[in-house]
C-alpha positions as CSV (number, residue, x, y, z in Angstrom):
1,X,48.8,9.9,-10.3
2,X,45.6,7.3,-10.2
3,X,44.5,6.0,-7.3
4,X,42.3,2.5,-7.8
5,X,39.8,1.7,-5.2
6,X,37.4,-1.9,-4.7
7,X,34.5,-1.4,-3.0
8,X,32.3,-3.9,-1.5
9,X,29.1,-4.1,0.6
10,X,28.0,-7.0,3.1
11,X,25.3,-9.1,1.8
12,X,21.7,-7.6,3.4
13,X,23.7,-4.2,4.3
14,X,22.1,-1.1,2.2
15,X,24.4,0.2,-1.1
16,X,25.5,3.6,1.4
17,X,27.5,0.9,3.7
18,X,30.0,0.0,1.2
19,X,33.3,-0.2,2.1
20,X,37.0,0.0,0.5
21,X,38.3,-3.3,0.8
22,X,40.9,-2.4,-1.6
23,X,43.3,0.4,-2.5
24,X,46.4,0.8,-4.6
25,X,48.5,3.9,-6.4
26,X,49.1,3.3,-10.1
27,X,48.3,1.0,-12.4
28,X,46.2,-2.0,-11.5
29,X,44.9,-4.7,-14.1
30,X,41.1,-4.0,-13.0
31,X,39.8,-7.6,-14.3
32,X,42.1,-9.9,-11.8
33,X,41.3,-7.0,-9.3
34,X,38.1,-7.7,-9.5
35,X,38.5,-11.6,-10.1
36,X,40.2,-11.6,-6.6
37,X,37.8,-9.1,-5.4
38,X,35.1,-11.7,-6.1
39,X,36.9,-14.8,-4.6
40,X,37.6,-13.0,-1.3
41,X,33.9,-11.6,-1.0
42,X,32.5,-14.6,-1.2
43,X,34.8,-15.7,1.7
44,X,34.2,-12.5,3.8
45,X,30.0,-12.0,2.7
46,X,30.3,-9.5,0.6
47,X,28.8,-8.5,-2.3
48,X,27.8,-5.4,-4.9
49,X,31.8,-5.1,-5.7
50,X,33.1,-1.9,-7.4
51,X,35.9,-0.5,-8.6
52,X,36.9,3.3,-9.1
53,X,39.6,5.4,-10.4
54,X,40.8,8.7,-9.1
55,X,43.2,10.8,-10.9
56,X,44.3,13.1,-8.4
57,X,46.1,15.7,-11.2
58,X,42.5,16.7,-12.2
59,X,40.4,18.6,-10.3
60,X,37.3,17.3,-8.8
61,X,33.9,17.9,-10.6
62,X,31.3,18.1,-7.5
63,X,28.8,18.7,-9.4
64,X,28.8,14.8,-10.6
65,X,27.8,13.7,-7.4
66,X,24.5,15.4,-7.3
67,X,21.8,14.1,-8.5
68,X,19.0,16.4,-9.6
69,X,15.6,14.6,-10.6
């Protein structure tokens, strides 16, 4: 099963505010997702939109998350 997820950040908020302004199970046509995205965020003052896919059959990779430099 895939989980789709939007993301947004208020304008002058820092990237580690973001929030999900969005969420859905299945398939989701991620270009009007984020063409709607857009047109509400400027509405609402937001900005920095995202969007992510989980697949929740796999098993997480943790190790992605870190970032060693």
């Amino acid at each position: 099963m895939i989980e789709t997820l939007l993301y947004g950040c208020k304008k002058g908020e820092p990237n580690y505010m973001e929030e999900i302004l969005y969420h859905c199970k299945g398939y989701v046509n991620k270009n009007e997702l984020m063409e709607k995205g857009k047109q509400w965020a400027n509405k609402n003052e937001y900005d920095r939109l995202r969007i992510t896919e989980i697949n929740l059959m796999e098993k997480p990779d943790f190790t992605k998350t870190i970032n060693l430099k």
